[in-house]
N, C-alpha and C positions, 0 to 999 in steps of 0.2 A: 408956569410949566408943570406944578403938581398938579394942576386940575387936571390936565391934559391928561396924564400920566391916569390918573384916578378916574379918568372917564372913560378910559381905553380900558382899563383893567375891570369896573364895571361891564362896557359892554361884552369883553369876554366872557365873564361871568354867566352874565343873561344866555349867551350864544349856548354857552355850555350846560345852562339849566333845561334851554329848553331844548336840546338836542339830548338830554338823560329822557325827558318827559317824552319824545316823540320814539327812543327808543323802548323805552319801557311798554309803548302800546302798538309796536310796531315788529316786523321782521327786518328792517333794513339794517343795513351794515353799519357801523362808526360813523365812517366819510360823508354817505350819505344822510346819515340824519344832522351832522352838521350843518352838511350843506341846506338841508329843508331850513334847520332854526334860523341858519343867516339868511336866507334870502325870506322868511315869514316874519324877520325883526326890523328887515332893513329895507322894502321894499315896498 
């Protein structure tokens, strides 16, 4: 069950890196660039 836990919290992480990295080069909003990292990590 911690792996689980630590794997989810990993991928948050990533989700959240690379949604700083796309806003950083980008005009789009918060929500949006989340959404870009999740669906260019997961898909």
């Amino acid at each position: 069950k911690v792996a689980a836990i630590s794997g989810d919290a990993r991928r948050a992480l990533e989700i959240a890196k690379r949604a700083l990295e796309i806003l950083e080069t980008s005009d789009k909003p918060g929500a949006k660039a989340v959404d870009e990292a999740f669906k260019e990590l997961f898909s």
